[in-house]
Residue, then its C-alpha position, 0 to 999 in steps of 0.5 A: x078480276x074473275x077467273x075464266x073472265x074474257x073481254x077485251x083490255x082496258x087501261x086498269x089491266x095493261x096497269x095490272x100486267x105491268x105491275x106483275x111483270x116489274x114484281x116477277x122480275x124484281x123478285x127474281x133480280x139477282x137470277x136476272x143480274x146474274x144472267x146479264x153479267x155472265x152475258x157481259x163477261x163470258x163470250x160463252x154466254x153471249x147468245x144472251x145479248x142477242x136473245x131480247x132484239x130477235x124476240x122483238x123482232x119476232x113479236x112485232x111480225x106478229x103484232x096482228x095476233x094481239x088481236x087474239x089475245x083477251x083479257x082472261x085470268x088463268x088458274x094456270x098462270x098462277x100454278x105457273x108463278x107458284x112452279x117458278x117460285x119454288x124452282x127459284x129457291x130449288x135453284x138457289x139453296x142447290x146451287x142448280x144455277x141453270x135451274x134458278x135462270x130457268x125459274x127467272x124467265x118461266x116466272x115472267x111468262x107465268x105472269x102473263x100467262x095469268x092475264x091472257x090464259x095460254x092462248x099467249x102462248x099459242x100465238x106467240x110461242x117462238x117469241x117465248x122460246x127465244x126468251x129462254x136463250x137468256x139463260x146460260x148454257x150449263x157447264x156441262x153441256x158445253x164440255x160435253x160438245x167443245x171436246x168433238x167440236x174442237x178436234x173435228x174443227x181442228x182436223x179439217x183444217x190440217x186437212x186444208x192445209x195438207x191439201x196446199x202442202x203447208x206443213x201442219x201437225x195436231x199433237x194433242x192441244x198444240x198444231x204445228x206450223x210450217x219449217x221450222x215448226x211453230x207451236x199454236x196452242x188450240x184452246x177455247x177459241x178454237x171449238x166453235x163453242x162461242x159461235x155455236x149457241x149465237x148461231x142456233x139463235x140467229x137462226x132460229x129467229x131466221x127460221x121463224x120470220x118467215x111461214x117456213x113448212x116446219x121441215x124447213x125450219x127443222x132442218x135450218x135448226x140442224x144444221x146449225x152444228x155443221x155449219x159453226x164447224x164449216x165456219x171455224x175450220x174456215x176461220x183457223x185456216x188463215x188465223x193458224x197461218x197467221x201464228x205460225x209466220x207472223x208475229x204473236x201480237x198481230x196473230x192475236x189481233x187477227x184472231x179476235x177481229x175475225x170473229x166478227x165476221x163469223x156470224x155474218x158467214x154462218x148466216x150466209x150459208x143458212x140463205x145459201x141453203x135455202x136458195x139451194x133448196x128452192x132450186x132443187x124446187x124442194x118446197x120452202x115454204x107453208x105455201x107457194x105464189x102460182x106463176x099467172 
């Protein structure tokens, strides 16, 4: 295998490829075990399971530009792989747990970095952003947007409820229902936290399955943040009327079962707003069919 070589693929490099992928992810196996039982346990995490489908997904609308790809070792592959080893044992001795996934991941795009060059990534650059969506969400990210997220939801649902004269009160992380009042403690569940990352991801893969203009897809990305509140404001509505005249067994069911229709929702009002754009005629698309 010579640097700068370019041809086309023969068995003994899909062999070599291979073999590289399965040693990246062996050496890097407890960042990787460790991404997956964080995904498995904490619902905070849970954009993880969704990351490898929207990334197959992804890759196999743009099969056709396998053809694109040749057999070339890169120099810059090998930088790549030296990078990820060093910021995996950064990450380690550190304990920069963010660090260490991150290094994980980058190190299996570096191997296939060193077989194709970065012509990989020029052509299947969403497929490889969507691979870093298996790495958890820092702490500190999420502390930093639950807080807003978690009193602006909870606002606009006592809005709602002020409007149809049910008596609602937010006294700090505890909202009062209805006469005689009943006490629903607003905790993690109720600051989109959970919907949030596994929204953006489901829109991302969204916005790039189809040739959106790139202001589409920004704007789709945008609105990921104002559509999980729209989505959990409609969601504490009822589950707040729910813990307030019902049983707390039944409210806790309630709760936990309409969480699956949450994401379901959010992907609705994505295609809402891109029917809404198509018919303010605002142009969608890289390129438009003209009517015969």
């Amino acid at each position: 295998m010579r640097l700068g070589e370019r041809r086309g693929w023969i068995i003994r490099d899909y062999v070599m490829l291979l073999a590289l992928v399965s040693v990246s992810i062996w050496f890097a196996r407890d960042a990787w075990l460790d991404m997956f039982n964080r995904a498995m346990v904490n619902p905070e995490h849970g954009q993880a399971l969704f990351a490898p489908p929207i990334a197959a997904y992804l890759f196999w609308l743009r099969r056709s530009r396998l053809q694109f790809l040749r057999f070339r070792p890169s120099l810059g592959g090998t930088l790549v792989i030296a990078g990820s080893i060093f910021l995996l044992y950064l990450g380690s001795e550190r304990n920069l747990l963010s660090l260490w996934h991150l290094a994980a991941v980058l190190l299996l795009v570096g191997c296939v970095i060193t077989m194709t060059g970065f012509e990989v990534v020029r052509q299947f650059a969403p497929v490889i952003i969507c691979l870093f969506f298996l790495v958890p969400t820092p702490g500190s990210v999420r502390m930093l947007l639950a807080a807003p997220l978690q009193d602006l939801a909870t606002a606009g649902a006592i809005s709602v409820l002020d409007l149809t004269n049910v008596d609602a009160v937010h006294d700090g992380v505890v909202m009062q229902i209805g006469y005689p009042p009943k006490n629903v403690v607003i905790g993690e569940a109720y600051n989109g936290m959970r919907i949030i990352f596994g929204l953006f991801l489901v829109v991302y893969g969204f916005a790039f399955s189809a040739p959106y203009r790139i202001e589409t897809r920004l704007l789709l990305l945008a609105s990921c943040p104002v559509i999980a509140l729209l989505c959990n404001v409609i969601r504490m509505i009822p589950t707040s009327l729910v813990y307030g005249h019902g049983s707390h067994e039944f409210a806790d069911a309630f709760h936990w079962y309409s969480g699956f229709i949450m994401l379901p929702m959010a992907l609705l009002m994505v295609i809402g707003l891109i029917n809404l754009l198509n018919w303010l005629d605002v142009p969608t698309m890289k390129w438009r069919l003209v009517p015969q």
